[in-house]
BAFI-3210 file (N, C-alpha, C; in Angstrom, 3 decimals, decimal comma, padded with zeros to 6 digits):
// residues 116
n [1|2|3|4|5|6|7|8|9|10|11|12|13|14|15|16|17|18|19|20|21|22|23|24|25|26|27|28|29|30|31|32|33|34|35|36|37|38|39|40|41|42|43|44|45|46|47|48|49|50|51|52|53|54|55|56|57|58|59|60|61|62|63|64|65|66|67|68|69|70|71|72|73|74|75|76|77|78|79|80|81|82|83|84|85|86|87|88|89|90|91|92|93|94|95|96|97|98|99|100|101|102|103|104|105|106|107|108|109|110|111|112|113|114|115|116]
n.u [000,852|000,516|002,389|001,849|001,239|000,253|-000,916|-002,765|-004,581|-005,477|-006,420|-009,002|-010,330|-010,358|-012,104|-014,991|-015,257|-016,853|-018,470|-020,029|-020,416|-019,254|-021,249|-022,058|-020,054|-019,306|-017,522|-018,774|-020,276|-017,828|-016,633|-018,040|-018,394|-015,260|-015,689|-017,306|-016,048|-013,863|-014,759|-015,241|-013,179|-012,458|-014,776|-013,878|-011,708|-012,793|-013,657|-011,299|-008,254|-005,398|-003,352|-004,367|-005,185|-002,574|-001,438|-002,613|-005,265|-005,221|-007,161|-008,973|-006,581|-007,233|-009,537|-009,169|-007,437|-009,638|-010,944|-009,483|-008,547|-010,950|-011,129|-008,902|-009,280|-011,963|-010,038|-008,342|-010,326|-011,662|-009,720|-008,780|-010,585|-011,196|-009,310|-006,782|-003,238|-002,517|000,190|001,755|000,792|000,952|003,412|004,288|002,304|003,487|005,874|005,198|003,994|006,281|007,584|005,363|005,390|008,341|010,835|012,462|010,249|008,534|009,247|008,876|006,517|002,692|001,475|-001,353|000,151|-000,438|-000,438|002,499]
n.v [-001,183|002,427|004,861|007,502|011,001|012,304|009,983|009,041|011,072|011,300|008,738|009,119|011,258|009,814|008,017|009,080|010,386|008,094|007,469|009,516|012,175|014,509|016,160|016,761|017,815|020,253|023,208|023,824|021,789|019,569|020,587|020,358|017,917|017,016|017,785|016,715|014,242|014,825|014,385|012,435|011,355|012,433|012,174|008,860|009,082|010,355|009,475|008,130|007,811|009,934|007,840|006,224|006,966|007,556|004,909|003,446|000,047|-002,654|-002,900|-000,267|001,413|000,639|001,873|004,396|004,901|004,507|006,408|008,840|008,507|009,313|011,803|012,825|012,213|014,132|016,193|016,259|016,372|018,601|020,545|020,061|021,068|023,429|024,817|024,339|023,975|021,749|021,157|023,412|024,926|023,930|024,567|027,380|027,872|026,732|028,405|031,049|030,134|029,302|032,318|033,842|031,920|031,748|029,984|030,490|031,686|029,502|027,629|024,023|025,474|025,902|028,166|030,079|031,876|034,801|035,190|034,667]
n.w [000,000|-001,086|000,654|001,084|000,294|-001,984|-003,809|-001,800|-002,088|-004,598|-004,323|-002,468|-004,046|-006,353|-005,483|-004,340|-006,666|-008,009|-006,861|-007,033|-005,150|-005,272|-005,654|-002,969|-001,532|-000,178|001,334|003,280|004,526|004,424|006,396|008,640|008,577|008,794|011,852|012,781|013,264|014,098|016,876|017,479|017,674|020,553|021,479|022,089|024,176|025,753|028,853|029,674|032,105|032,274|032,219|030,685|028,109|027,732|027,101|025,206|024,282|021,990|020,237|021,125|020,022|017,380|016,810|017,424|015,442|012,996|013,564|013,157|011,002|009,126|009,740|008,702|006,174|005,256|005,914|004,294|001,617|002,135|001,806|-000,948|-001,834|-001,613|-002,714|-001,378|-000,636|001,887|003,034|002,386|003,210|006,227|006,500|006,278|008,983|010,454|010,722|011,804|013,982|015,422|015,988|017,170|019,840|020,741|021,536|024,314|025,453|025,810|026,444|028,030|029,155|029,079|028,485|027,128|024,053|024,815|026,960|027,487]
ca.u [000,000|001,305|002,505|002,082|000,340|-000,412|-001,762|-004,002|-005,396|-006,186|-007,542|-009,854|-010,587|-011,644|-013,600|-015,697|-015,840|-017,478|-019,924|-020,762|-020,020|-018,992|-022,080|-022,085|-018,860|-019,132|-016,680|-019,629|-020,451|-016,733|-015,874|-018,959|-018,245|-014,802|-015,875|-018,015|-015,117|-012,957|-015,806|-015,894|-012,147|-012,340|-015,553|-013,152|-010,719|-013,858|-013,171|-010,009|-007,186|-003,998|-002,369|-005,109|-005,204|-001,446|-001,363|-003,979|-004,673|-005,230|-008,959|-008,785|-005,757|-007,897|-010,857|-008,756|-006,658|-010,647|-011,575|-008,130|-008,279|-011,934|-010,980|-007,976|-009,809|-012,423|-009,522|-007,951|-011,069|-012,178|-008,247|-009,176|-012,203|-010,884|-007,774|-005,253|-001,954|-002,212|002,010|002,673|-000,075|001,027|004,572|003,332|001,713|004,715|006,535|003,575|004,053|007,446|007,120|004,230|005,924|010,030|011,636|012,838|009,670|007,489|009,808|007,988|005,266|001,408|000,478|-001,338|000,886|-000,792|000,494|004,295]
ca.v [000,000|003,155|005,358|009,488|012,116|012,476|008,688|009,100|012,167|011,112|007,747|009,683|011,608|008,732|006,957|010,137|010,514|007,082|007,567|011,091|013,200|015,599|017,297|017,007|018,396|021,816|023,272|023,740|019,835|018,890|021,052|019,857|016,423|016,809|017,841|015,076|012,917|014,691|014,612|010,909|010,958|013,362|010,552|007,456|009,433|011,270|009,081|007,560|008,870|010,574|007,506|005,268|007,869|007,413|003,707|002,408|-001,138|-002,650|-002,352|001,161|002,390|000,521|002,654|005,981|005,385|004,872|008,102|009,541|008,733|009,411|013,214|013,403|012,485|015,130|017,396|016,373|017,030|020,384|021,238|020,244|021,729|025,215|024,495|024,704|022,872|021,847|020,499|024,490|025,824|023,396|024,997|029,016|028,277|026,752|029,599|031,858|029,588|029,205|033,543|033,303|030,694|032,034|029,159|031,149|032,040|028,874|026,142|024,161|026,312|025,613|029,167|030,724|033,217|036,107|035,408|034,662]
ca.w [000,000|-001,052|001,910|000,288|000,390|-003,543|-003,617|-000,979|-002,459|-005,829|-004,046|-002,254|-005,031|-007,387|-004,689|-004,404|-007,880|-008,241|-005,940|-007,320|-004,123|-005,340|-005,308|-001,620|-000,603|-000,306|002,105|004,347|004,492|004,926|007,627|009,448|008,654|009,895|013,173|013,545|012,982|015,434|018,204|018,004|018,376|021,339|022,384|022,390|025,022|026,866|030,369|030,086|032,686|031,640|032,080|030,360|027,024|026,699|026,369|024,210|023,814|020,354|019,934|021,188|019,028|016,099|017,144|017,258|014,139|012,045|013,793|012,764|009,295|008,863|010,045|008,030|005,222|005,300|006,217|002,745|000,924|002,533|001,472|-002,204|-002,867|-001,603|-003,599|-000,454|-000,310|003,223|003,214|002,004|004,526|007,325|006,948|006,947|009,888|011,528|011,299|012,275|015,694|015,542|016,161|018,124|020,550|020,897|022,313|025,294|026,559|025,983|026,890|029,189|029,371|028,340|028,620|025,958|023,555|025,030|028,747|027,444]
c.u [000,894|001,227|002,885|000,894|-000,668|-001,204|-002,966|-004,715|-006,383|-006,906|-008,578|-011,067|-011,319|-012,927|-014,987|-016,259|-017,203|-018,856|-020,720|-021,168|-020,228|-019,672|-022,432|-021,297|-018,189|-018,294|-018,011|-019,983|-019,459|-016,240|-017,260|-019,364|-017,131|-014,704|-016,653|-017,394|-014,229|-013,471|-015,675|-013,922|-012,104|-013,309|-014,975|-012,274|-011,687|-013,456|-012,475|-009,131|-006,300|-003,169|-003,015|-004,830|-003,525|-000,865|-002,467|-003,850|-005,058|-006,415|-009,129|-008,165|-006,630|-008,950|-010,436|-007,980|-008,239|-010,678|-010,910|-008,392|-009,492|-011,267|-009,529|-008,470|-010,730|-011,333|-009,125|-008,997|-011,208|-010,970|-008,574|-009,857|-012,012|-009,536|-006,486|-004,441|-001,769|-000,698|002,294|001,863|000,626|002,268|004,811|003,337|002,785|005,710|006,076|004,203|004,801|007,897|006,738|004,673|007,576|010,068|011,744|011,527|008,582|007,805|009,491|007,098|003,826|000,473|000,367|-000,098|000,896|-000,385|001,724|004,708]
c.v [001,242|003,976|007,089|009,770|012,012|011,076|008,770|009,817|011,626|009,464|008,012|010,325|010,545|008,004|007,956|010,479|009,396|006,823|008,854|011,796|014,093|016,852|017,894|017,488|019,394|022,154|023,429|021,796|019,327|019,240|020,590|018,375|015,940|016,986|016,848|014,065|013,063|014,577|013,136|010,729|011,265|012,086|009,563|008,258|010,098|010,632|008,528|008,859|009,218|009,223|006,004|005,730|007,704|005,700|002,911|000,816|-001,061|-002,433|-000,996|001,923|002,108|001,446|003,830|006,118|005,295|006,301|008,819|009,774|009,551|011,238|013,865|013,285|013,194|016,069|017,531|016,775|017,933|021,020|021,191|020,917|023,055|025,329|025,214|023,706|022,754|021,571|022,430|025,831|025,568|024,413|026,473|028,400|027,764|027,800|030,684|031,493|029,581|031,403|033,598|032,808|031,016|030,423|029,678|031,289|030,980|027,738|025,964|024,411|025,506|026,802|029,634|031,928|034,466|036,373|035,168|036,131]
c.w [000,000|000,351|001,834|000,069|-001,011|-003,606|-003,089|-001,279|-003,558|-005,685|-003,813|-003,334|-006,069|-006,484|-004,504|-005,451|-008,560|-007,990|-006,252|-006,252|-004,415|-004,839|-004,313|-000,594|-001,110|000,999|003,551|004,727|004,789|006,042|009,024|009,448|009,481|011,377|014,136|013,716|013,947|016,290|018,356|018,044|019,806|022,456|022,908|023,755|026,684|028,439|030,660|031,429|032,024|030,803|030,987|028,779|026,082|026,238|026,179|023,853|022,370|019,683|019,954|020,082|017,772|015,848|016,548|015,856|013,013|012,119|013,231|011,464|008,263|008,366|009,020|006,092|004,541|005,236|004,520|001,486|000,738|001,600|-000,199|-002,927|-002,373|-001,500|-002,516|-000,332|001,012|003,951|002,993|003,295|005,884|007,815|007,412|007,718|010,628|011,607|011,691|013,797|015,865|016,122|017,375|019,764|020,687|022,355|024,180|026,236|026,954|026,101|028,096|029,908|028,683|028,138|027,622|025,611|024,875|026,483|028,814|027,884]
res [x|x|x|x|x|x|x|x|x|x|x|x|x|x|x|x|x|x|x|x|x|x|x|x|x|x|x|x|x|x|x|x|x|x|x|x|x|x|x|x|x|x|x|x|x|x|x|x|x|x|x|x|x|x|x|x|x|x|x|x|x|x|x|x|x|x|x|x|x|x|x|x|x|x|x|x|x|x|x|x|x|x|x|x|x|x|x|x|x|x|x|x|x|x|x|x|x|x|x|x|x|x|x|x|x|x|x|x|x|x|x|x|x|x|x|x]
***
């Protein structure tokens, strides 16, 4: 199975096509699809403890990597259909945070920006 970005896209992409989607994924519809997708990740974790959340057994992680993919696959849509390169976005915004976030004052820290 291939293991890239472009693959996965234009998989997506045909399987959508097949099914004649299209018509249904308007950026309004995807971004309210992926939220439904991260809510049911956010669900699977809802009453675990700290220490329960960081080691998942195998049923679980199977659970959270559907939810995962579900949400990343909406994300990749939404990104298509309002023609954004999310690899050229992702990186902007890391240096946005990389700014934002100076080493110096947020190592260690969890406090928002605005209280550095």
């Amino acid at each position: 199975m291939p293991n890239d970005l472009a693959a996965l896209k234009k998989l997506i992409l045909r399987f959508v096509r097949e099914r004649d989607w299209e018509q249904f994924h308007t950026p309004k519809n995807l971004a309210m699809a992926m939220s439904v997708e991260a809510s049911e990740v956010v669900e699977l974790f809802q009453w675990l403890t700290p220490a329960q959340s960081a080691k998942l057994g195998p049923e679980l992680k199977e659970q959270v990597a559907d939810e995962l993919a579900d949400t990343f696959v909406y994300l990749l849509r939404l990104a298509h259909v309002c023609d954004i390169d999310l690899v050229e976005a992702a990186f902007r915004k890391m240096k946005k945070n990389a700014a934002k976030y100076p080493v110096e004052k947020a190592r260690g820290r969890m406090a928002k920006y605005h209280a550095l």
